[in-house]
N, C-alpha and C positions, 0 to 999 in steps of 0.2 A: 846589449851588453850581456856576457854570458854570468850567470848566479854561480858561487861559491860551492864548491863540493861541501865543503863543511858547513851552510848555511842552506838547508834545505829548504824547500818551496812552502811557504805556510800552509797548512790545510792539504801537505800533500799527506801520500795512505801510509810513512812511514811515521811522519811526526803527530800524527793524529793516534796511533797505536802506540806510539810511547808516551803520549798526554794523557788515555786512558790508561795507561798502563802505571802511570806517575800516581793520578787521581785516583780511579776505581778499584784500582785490581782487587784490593783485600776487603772491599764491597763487594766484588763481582765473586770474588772466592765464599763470601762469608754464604752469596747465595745459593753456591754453587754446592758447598758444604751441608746446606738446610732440603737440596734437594735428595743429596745421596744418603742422607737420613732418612728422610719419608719414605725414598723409593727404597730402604734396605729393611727397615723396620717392615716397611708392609707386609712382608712376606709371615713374621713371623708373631706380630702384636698381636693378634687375636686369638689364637691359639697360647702364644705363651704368657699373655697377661689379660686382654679384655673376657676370655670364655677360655680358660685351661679348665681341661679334667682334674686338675687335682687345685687349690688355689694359692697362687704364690704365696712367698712373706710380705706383709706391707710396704716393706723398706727397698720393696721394688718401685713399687709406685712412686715414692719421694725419689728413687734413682734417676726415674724419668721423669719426674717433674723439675729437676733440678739438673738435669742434663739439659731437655728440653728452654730453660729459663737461659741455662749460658750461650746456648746455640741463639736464641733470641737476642741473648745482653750482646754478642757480639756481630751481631748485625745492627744493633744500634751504633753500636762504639767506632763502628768501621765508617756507617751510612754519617755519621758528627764528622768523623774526621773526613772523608771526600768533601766534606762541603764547607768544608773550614770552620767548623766551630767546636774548636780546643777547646772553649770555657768547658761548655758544658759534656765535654767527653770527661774532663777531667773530674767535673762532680760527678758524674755515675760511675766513673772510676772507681771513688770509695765502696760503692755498690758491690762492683764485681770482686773487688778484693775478697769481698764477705761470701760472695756467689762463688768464687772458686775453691774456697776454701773450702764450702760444702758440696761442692761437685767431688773433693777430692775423700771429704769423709764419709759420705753416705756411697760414695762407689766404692769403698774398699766394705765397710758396713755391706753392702750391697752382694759384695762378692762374696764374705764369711758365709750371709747367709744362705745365700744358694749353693755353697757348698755341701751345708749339713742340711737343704733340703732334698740335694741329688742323694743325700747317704739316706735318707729318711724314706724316700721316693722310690727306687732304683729306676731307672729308664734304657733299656737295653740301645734305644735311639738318640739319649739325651749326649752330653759330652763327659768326656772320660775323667776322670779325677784329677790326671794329669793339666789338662786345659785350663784348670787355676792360675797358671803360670799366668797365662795369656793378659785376663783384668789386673791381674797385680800390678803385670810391668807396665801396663798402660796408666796406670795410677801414679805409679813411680815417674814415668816420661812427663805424664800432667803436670806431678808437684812440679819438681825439677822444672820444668819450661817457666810453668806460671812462677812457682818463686821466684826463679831467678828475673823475670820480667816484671814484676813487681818492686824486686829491687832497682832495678835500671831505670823505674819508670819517669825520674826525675833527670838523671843522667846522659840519658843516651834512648833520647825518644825512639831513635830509628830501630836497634836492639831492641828496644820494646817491644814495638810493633810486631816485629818478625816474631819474638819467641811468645808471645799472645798469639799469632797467627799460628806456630807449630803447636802449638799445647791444644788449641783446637781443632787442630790435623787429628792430631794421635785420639780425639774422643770420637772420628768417625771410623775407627778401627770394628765395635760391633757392627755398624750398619754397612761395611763394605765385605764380614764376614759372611752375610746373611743375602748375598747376593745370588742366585743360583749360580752364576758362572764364574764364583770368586773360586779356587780350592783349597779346601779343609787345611786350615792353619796358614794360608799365606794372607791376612786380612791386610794388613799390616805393606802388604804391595801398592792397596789403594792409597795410604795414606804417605804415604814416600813421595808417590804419585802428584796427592797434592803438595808436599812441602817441594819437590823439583818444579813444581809451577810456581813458586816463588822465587825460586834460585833462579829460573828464566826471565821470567821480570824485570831481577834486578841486573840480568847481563846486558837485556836489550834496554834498559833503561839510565842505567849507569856507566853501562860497560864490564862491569866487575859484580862479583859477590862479596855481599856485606859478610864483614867477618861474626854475625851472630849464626849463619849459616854455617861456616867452618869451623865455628868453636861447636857448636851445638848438633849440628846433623851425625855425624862422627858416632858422639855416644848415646844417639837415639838411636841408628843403626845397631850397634855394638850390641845393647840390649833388645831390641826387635829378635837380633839372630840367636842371642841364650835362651829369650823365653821360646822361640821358636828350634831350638834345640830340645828344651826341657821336657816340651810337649811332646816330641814326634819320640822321644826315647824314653819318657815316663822315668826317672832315672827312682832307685830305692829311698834314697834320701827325701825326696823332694814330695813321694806317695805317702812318706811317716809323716810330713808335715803334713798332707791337705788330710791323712786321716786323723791326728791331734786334732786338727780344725773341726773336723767330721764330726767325733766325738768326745771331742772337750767340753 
């Protein structure tokens, strides 16, 4: 007797890729995320923070130790939930709440200061005054994501998931800038990159896109393209803030 179109073969290579895809994927992403970190940082950690010529501000350090801590909490949170155990995602939950919250204060912290270390510094090679824009908005897209998924996270587990999954996109924006083959100001490609690997997922796996994607991808775009405006036009406005910053 012939099997059902709509009742695929158990164990065949479709429905096995959408069982991973249901299970792992924001497992598989989260590692996927921890690699294009290493691999983007390496380029540039030793020189700009293990052995600089000149030496940073502290508040670097706590930048990556506290960038580095969320990228870890969120391979925990993702590796609890592929294997179904909600309890205890949901108590390290309280964790990350607290962990985002400092990922979000000590990177803008982070950014002031390397502001008024580049005016302190000059670096004919370093980034231009303008490229402040760049960690702002990424700060800005973090809160936004992670608040808003914070709220949800009692509500609408599935929105959760996804805007925890974007809000951790947008933090591998340095490591995919530091790429040699990324160019000067498009970082922000890479990390599209990954949240459209979510939107795939969810079409071969639902059929459709969850609407936390279509309410949210929209105005993470929307701001990607002004800070990426801001930079490549350096506008007057935007050079009297980063020098207030500079030398305030």
């Amino acid at each position: 007797m012939s099997r059902s179109l709509g009742n695929p073969v158990a164990g065949a290579p479709g429905s096995v890729v959408r069982a991973f895809l249901e299970r792992r994927f924001y497992f598989a992403m989260s590692l996927m995320m921890a690699v294009v970190v290493a691999y983007g940082f390496h380029f540039t950690v030793d020189a700009n923070l293990l052995h600089p010529a000149i030496p940073r501000p502290a508040i670097l350090w706590v930048h990556a130790g506290t960038f580095v801590a969320w990228l870890g909490l969120f391979i925990v949170q993702t590796g609890l939930v592929s294997t179904r155990n909600v309890a205890l995602h949901k108590r390290v939950g309280l964790f990350g709440i607290a962990l985002g919250a400092a990922v979000f204060v000590v990177g803008v912290s982070a950014t002031l200061a390397m502001i008024r270390f580049h005016a302190a510094h000059p670096d004919p090679n370093g980034p231009p005054p303008a490229f402040a824009i760049v960690p702002f908005s990424e700060m800005a897209l973090f809160a936004g994501l992670f608040g808003t998924a914070v709220a949800m996270r009692r509500t609408n587990r599935e929105a959760h998931r996804r805007l925890m999954f974007m809000a951790t996109c947008v933090l591998t924006s340095a490591a995919w800038g530091r790429l040699p083959q990324m160019p000067d100001g498009f970082s922000d490609l890479g990390v599209d990159f990954l949240i459209l690997l979510g939107v795939t997922r969810d079409l071969v796996v639902m059929r459709r896109v969850h609407p936390a994607y279509l309410y949210a991808l929209p105005p993470v775009v929307a701001v990607q393209i002004a800070a990426m405006t801001i930079y490549f036009t350096h506008p007057a406005w935007w050079l009297a803030v980063v020098g207030a910053i500079a030398h305030g």
